[in-house]
N, C-alpha and C positions, 0 to 999 in steps of 0.2 A: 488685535485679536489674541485672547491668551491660548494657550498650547494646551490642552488637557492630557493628562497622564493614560497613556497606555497599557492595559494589560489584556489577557488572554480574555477574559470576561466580558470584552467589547462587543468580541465576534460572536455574534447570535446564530442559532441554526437554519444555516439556508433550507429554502421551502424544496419540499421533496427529501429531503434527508432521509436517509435510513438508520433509526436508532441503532446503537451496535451490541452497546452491552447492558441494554436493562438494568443503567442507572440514571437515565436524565440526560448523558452528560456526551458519554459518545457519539461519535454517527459518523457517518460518509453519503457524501453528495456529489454529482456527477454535477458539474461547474460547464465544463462545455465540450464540445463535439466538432468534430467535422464536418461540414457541410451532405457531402454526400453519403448515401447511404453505406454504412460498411461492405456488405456484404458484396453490393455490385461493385465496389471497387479493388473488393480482392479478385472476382471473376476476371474485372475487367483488367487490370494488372497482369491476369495469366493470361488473357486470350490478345495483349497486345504483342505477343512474338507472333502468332500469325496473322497482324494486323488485320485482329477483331475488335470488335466490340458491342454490346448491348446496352438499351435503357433499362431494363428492367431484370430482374432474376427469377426465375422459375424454377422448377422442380431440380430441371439436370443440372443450373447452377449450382445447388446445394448442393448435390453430389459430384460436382469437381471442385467445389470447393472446400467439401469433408474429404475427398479423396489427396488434397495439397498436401494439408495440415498433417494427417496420420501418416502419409507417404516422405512428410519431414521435407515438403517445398514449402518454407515458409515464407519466402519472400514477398509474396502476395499481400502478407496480411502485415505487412511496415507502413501500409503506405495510409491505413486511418489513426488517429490519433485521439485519445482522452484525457481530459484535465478532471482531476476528482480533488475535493475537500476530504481531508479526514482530519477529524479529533478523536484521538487515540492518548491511550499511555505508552511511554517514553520507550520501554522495553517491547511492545509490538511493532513501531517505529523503527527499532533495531531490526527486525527481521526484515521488515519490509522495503528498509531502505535498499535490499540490492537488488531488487527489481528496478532494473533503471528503462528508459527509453526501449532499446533494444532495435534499434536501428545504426547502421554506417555505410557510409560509401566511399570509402578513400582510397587511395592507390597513393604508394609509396614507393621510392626509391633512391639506393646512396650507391655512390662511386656505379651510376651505371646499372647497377644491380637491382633487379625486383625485388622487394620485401613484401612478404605476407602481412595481413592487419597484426595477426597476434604475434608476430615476433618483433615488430615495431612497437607496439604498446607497453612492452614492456619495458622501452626504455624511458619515454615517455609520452602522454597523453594529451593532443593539440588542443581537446573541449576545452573550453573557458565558461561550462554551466555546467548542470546539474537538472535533470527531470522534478527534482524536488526539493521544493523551497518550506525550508518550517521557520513559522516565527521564532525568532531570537532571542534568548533569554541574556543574551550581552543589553540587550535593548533595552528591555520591559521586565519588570517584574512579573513574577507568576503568578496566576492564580492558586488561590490553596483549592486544588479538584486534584481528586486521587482516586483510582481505579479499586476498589476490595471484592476484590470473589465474591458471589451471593454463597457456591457451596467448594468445601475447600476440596482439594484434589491431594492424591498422592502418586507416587513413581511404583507401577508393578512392580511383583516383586521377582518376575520375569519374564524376559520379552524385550520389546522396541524401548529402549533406554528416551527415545525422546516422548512418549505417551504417559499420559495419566488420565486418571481414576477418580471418579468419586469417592472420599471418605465415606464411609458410613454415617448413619443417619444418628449412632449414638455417638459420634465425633461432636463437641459441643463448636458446632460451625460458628454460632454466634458469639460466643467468647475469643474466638479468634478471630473474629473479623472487630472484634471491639479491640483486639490487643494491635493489628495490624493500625488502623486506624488512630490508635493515639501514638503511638509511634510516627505515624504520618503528620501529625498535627504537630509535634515536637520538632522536629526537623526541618517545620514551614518555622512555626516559632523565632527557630535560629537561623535562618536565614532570615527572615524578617528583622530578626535583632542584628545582623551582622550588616544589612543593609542599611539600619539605623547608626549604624558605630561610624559609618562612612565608607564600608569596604563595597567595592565596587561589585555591580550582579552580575559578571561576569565570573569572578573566584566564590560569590555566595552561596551560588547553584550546585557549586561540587560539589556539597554536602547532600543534596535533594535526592530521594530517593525514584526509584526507576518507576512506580506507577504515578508517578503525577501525567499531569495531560496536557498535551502540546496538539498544534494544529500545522499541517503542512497541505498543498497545492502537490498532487502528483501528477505529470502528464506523462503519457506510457501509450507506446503503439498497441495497435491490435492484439501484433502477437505477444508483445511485452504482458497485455493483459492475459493473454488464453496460457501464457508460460505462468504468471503467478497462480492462479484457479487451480492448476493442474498439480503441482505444487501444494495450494495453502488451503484447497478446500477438502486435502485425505482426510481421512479419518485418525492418523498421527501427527497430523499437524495441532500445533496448539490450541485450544479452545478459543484464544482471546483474537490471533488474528484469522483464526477460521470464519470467526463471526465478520468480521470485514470482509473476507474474500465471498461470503454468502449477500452480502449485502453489494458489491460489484457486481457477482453473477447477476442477482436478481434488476440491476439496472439495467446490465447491457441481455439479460437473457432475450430480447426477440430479438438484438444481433446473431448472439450467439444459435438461436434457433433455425435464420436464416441458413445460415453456414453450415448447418446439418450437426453441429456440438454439443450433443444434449448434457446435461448434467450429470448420470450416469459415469460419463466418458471423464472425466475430473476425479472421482469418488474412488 
């Protein structure tokens, strides 16, 4: 059996995908779940200190379990878990990547002595994974797919330093996304050529610039999810991973509804 060449171009858009950025090419897809329903498992998580529990959630469940989260008892909501597909560019990736798990339960101690999680961790860190796994460009060559603004943006010219603006409409958007773009194609070019000289894809790729597009497997608790939303779905957050965190919401939104978290409450 011969081995066929692997790239990013393999992986087709799983069914249910939520396009992200309105060019083909993005999206995010919720890959799998928990068994049981979220919401009764955050209930039921709080009502096992006085060894309760229910099948079902009702009205007053929502509101102890909107009353946890705003009151900052999060522990409830560790205990569901989500594995999500994303194809993204390389730089929303970047922001996204520190939304990890967001779950631990260790108990440490030296010479006798209790140690806190976070004064332990910082010396060092026992995980041996990672929440997110992105295809490997040591591996595989890339595909040449790169992310261009449909309308370009700029930095107010006072205010929240991390927000931006639409240019105007007399800004020539399509000559700069024609300039972005071959710029883009140049820089696949030479990696392509530097991969041809023999130099390995692992040192080719430093040259590549930050909107090509990669694919990674995120799985993230409950609350890991409701901490990102809260976070990436303001209205300062970036436009590119904003669109991702609307396309999360909209998957787990009748979780989130259960739990009494309207959308609103994010914004």
């Amino acid at each position: 059996m011969t081995a066929t060449k692997t790239t990013k171009a393999n992986l087709d858009i799983p069914d249910g995908a939520i396009q992200t950025l309105d060019d083909g090419i993005g999206f995010l897809a919720l890959v799998d779940r928990m068994q049981e329903d979220a919401a009764l498992k955050v209930v039921n998580s709080a009502r096992i200190s006085y060894s309760k529990q229910k099948a079902g959630v009702d009205e007053a469940d929502t509101k102890l379990a909107r009353y946890l989260w705003t009151h900052g008892h999060t522990s409830p909501y560790r205990h569901s878990f989500f594995t999500f597909h994303w194809k993204a560019p390389l730089f929303v990736f970047r922001q996204a990547f520190k939304y990890q798990v967001g779950c631990a339960w260790r108990e440490y101690e030296a010479d006798g002595v209790s140690l806190s999680l976070e004064a332990f961790e910082v010396m060092f860190d026992t995980d041996k994974g990672c929440s997110w796994n992105e295809i490997s460009g040591r591996y595989v060559q890339w595909a040449e797919e790169f992310y261009i603004p449909a309308v370009m943006r700029a930095n107010p010219s006072h205010g929240s330093k991390q927000a931006s603006v639409d240019l105007p409409e007399s800004f020539d958007h399509e000559a700069e996304r024609d300039l972005m773009r071959a710029e883009c194609e140049r820089a696949f070019e030479l990696y392509r050529e530097r991969i041809e000289r023999g130099v390995a894809k692992e040192i080719a790729r430093m040259c590549l610039p930050q909107n090509i597009y990669t694919q990674a497997y995120w799985t993230v608790s409950l609350q890991g999810v409701i901490h990102f939303l809260s976070q990436r779905l303001k209205k300062d957050a970036q436009f590119e991973i904003r669109r991702y965190a609307d396309a999360v919401y909209q998957t787990l939104e009748q979780d989130l509804d259960e739990l009494g978290l309207s959308r609103e409450m994010f914004e």
